[in-house]
C-alpha positions in Angstrom: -36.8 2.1 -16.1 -37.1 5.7 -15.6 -34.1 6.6 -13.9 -32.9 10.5 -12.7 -30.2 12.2 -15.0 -28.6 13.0 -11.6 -27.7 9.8 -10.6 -24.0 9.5 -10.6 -23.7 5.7 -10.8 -26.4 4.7 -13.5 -24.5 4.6 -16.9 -25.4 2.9 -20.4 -23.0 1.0 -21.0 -23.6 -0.4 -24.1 -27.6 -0.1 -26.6 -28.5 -2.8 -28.9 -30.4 -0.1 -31.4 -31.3 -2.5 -34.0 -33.0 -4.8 -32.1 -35.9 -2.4 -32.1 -35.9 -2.7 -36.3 -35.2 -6.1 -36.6 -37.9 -7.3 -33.8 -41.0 -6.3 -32.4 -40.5 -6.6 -28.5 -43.2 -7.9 -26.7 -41.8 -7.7 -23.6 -38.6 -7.0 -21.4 -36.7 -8.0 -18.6 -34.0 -7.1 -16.0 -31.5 -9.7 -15.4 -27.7 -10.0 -13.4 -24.3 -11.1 -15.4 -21.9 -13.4 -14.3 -18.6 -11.3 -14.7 -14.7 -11.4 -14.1 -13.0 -8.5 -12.4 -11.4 -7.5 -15.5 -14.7 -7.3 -17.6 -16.0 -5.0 -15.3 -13.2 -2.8 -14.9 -13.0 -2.8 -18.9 -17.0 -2.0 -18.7 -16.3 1.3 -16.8 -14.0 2.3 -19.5 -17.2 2.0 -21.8 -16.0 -0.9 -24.3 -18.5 -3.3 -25.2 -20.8 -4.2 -27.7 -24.0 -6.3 -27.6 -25.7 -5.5 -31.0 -24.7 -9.3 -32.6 -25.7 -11.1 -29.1 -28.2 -12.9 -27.9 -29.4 -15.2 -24.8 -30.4 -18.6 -24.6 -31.7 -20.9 -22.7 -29.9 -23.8 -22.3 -29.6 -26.7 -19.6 -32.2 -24.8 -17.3 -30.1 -22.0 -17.0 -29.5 -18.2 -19.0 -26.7 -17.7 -21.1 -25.6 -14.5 -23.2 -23.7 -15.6 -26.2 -21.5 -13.8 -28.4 -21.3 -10.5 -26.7 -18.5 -8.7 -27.1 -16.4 -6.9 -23.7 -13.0 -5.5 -25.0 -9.9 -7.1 -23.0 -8.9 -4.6 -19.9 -5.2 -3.6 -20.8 -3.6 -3.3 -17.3 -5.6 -6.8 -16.3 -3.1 -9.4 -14.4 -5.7 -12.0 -15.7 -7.0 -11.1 -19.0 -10.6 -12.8 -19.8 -11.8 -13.8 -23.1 -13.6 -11.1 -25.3 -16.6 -13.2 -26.4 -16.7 -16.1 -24.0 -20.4 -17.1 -22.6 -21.8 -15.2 -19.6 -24.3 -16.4 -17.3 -27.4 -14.0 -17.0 -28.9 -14.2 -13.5 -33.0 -13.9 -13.1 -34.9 -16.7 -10.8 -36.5 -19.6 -11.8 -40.1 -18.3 -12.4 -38.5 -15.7 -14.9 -36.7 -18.7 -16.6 -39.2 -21.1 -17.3 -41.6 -18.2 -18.1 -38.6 -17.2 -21.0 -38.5 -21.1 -21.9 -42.0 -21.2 -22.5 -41.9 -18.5 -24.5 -38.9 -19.5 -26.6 -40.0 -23.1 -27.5 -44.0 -22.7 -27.7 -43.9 -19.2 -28.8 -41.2 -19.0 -31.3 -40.0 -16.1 -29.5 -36.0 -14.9 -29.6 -34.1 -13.4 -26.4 -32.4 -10.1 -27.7 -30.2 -8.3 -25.5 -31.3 -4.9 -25.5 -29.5 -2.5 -23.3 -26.5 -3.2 -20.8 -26.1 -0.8 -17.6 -24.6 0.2 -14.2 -27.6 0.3 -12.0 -28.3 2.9 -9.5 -26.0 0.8 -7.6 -23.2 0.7 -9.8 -23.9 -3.2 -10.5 -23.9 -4.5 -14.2 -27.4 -5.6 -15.6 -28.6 -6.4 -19.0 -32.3 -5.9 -19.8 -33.2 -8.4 -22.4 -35.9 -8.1 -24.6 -38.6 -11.3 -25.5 -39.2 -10.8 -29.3 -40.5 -11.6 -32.4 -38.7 -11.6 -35.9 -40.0 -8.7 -37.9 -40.4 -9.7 -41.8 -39.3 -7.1 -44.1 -43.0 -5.2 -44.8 -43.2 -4.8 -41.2 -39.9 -3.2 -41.0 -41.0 -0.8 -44.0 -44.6 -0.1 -42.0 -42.5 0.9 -38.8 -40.4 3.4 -40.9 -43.1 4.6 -42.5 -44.7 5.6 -39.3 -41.8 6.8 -37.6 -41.1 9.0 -41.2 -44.6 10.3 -40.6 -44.5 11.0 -37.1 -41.2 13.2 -37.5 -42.7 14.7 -40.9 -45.7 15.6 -38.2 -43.5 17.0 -35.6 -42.3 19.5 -38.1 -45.2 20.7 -39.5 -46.9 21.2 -36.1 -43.1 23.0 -35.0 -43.6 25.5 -38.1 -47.5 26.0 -38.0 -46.8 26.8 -34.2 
């Protein structure tokens, strides 16, 4: 997703930044969500929060569950904060995410949730693995070493 820093409409809206700790991503994917009027008009006012979310598949279709989109003040019809939403990606994409999540033993983690270059909403969901807590001390471990690196090669050069 490598997008230009000059593009007016693309905007994080809201990062899931401990799904990287808690799960090793194997893979990612771009998918649509099914919102009222008001959500997205409370979305461009940057209030949302997807880090205790997660998507499932249920009755052949996507659902994000438990994500959070603060209520829009000067809405005439108010939604529901943490109601379900409908994620949008076609049928290949679901039954391959299925497959993965009853075979596999794999979890669907929201990851990031954006305005597109269009200025539409999308969530990038991430197909993951449960880290167990030696993994998580191995991928700090590197990441302590890789900065400890950075410095040293900053003050030798």
């Amino acid at each position: 997703m490598a997008q230009t820093k000059s593009d007016p409409n693309y905007k994080i809206i809201a990062e899931n930044r401990r799904a990287r700790f808690d799960y090793a991503i194997e893979d990612d994917l771009e998918c649509g969500i099914m919102l009222t009027g008001s959500e997205v008009k409370s979305l461009r006012e940057n209030s949302a929060n997807v880090a205790e979310s997660y998507a499932a598949v249920e009755e052949s279709e996507l659902w994000l569950v438990n994500s959070y989109i603060a209520p829009y003040t000067r809405a005439m019809f108010p939604h529901e904060e943490r109601r379900r939403r409908k994620l949008l990606v076609s049928k290949k994409d679901l039954s391959r995410l299925w497959n993965e999540t009853q075979r596999k033993g794999m979890t669907l983690v929201p990851l990031v949730m954006y305005f597109n270059h269009k200025g539409i909403v999308k969530l990038k969901i991430g197909i993951a693995r449960g880290k167990k807590n030696h993994d998580k001390r191995e991928t700090e471990a590197k990441r302590d070493w890789n900065r400890q690196k950075q410095r040293l090669l900053k003050q030798g050069g």
